[in-house]
N, C-alpha and C positions, 0 to 999 in steps of 0.2 A: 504494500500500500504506500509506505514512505516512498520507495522508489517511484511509484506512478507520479504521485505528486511531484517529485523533483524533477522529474520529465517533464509534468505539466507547467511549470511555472520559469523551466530553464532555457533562456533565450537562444535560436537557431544558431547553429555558426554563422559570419558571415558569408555570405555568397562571394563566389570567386571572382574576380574581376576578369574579362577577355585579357588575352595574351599576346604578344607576338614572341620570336624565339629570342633565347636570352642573348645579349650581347648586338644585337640589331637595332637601328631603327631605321624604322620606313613613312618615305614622306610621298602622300598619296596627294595626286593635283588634280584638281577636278579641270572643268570643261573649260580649253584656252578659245576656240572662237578665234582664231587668227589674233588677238589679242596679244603682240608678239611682243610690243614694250612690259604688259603685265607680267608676263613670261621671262624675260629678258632679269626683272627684277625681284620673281622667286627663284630663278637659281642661283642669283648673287647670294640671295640671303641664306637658302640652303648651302653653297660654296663656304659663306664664311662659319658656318656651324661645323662642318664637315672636318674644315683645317681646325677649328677650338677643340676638336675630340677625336681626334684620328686613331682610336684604338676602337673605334665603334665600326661595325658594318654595317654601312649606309644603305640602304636600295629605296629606289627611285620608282615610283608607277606612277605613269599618266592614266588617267580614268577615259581616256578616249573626247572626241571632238575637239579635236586640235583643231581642223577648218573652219569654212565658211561664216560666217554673218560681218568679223570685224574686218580690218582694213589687208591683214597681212598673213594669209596662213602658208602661201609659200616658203615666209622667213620662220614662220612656227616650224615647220617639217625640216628645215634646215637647220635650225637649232637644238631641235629635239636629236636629229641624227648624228649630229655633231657630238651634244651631250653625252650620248652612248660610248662614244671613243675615250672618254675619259673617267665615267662612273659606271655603277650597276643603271643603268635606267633601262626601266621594260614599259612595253607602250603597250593600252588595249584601244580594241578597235570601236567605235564609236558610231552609231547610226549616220551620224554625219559621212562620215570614212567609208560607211558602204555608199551611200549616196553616191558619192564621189565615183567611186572605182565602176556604179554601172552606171553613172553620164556616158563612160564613153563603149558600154556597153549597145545602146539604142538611144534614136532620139527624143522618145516618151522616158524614159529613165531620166536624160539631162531636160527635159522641161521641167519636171518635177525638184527637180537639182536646182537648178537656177529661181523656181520659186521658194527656196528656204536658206538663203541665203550663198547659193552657187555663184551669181555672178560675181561678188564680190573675191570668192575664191580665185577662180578661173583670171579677174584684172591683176590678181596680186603675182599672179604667173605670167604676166608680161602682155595681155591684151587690156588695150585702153579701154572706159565706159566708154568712148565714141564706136571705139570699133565692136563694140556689143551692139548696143545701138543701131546699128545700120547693117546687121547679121540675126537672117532670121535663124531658127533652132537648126533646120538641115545643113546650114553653112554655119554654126558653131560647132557643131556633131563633127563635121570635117578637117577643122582648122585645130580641135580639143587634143588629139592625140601628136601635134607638130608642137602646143605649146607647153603640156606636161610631158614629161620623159618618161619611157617606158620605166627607167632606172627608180624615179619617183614612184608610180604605183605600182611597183614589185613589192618596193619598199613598205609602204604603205596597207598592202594586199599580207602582209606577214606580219600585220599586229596582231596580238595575242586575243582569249576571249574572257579569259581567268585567269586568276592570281590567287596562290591560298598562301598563308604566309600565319602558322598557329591557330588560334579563333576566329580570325579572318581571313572573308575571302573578299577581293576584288572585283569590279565589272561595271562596265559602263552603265548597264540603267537599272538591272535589278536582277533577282532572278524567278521563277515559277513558282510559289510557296510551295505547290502540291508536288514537287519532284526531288530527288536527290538531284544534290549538286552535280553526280555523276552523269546523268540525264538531264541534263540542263538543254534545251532549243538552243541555237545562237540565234535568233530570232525573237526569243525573248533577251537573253543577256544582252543584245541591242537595240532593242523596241520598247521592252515593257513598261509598263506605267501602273495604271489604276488596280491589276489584279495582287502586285506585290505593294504598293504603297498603301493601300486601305491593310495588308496583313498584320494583324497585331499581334499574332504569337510567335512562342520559339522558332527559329531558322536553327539551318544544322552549324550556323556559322554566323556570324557579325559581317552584317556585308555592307560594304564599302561602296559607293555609288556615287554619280552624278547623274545627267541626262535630265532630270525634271530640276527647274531650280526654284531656289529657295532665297527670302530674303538674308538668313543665318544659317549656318549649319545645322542641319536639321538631323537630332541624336535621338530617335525611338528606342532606344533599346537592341531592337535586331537587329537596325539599320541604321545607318550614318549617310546621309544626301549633303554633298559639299559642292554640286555646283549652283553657284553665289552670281549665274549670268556675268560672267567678266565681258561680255562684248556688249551689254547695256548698261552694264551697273558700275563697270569700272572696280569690280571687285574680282580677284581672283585669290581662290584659298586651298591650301593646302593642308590636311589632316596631319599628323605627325605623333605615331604610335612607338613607344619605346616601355619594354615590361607591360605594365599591366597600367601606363599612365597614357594621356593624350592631353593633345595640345592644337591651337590652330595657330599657322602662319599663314599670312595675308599679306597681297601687293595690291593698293588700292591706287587708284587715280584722283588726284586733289585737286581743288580749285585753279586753274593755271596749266593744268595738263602735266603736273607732275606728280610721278608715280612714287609713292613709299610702301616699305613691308611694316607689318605689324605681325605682334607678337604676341596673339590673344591667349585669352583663358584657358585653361584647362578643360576639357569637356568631361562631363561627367558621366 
């Protein structure tokens, strides 16, 4: 009898906190939007954390949508690929990024392209707004494959769709509550929306997102939604998981068109 009571009245352990592996951290970037100055001034600030703790292993994941809406996604994909030559950085592939790769599959694919912020992509590659402009879709369908390099969407065509990395796992928009992660569609890991965002119970994993954005980081418990629309909002943010703690870093755009990081709070 005494024991039942002391059972009844003796507070749970605490609950485990999510993990990543010991002696790592990993800085997960949500959706860059050609937003290539934002970008430009999260790896600075990741760079100088990097040299303050060089006994750490760093890895780098882009959450997918590099391209389309802002001024500059050719210098995003050139940056990011550069980046790789000198860190762990792994890229996922992002509904944007399919986008992209079937424009130049037909020209119903790039009409659809260019209504979601394709054109913008496509002028950062070296054709003017005039010469869109005066190019109906059949004659951008043709000129599309002379002004991106095959070299470019190989590239491109070989971003990842997953990242598991301890408790978590990564992907650009979400994944199917009803499935093992093993049986994941990549069609939802780059499409889905409303069937994974309305889910409010346990996942087999802490998943790491962007694709729907949010005006904060948005911390449900299963899930973590970190893109913050850097190509509207001037906010780009990046998750930063190390043990069982979390952090945000952010490059925002200020008054005057200059860009600072910031070094938020903890999430909890």
């Amino acid at each position: 009898m005494l024991e039942k009571l002391r059972a009844l009245f003796t507070p749970p352990p605490p609950q485990r906190l999510p993990t990543v592996p010991e002696g790592r951290r990993y800085y997960a970037i949500g959706d860059i939007h050609g937003r290539l100055d934002l970008f430009e001034a999260i790896i600075a600030a990741i760079e100088a954390e990097i040299v303050a703790e060089p006994g750490l292993d760093h890895r780098i994941i882009l959450l997918g949508d590099l391209v389309d809406r802002g001024p500059d996604s050719a210098g995003v994909i050139a940056r990011a690929q550069a980046w790789q030559q000198t860190r762990n950085v792994r890229i996922l592939a992002g509904n944007h990024e399919e986008m992209f790769l079937a424009a130049f599959e037909k020209p119903e694919a790039l009409r659809h392209f260019l209504k979601h912020g394709g054109s913008e992509t496509i002028r950062s590659f070296g054709l003017t707004a005039t010469q869109l402009f005066r190019m109906d879709v059949e004659e951008i369908f043709a000129r599309l494959p002379k002004v991106v390099s095959q070299a470019t969407r190989d590239y491109i065509a070989g971003f990842e769709t997953m990242i598991r990395a301890g408790d978590y796992v990564f992907v650009h928009a979400g994944i199917d509550p009803a499935r093992p992660l093993a049986d994941q569609k990549r069609s939802d890991l780059l499409w889905i929306r409303e069937r994974f965002l309305s889910h409010e119970g346990p996942l087999e994993k802490v998943v790491v997102h962007g694709h729907t954005i949010f005006d904060q980081v948005m911390d449900c418990g299963n899930r973590i939604g970190i893109d913050t629309g850097a190509f509207r909002s001037g906010v780009l943010t990046a998750l930063v998981l190390e043990g069982d703690q979390r952090r945000i870093l952010q490059a925002r755009t200020l008054d005057g068109g200059i860009v600072e990081t910031f070094n938020g709070d903890r999430v909890q």
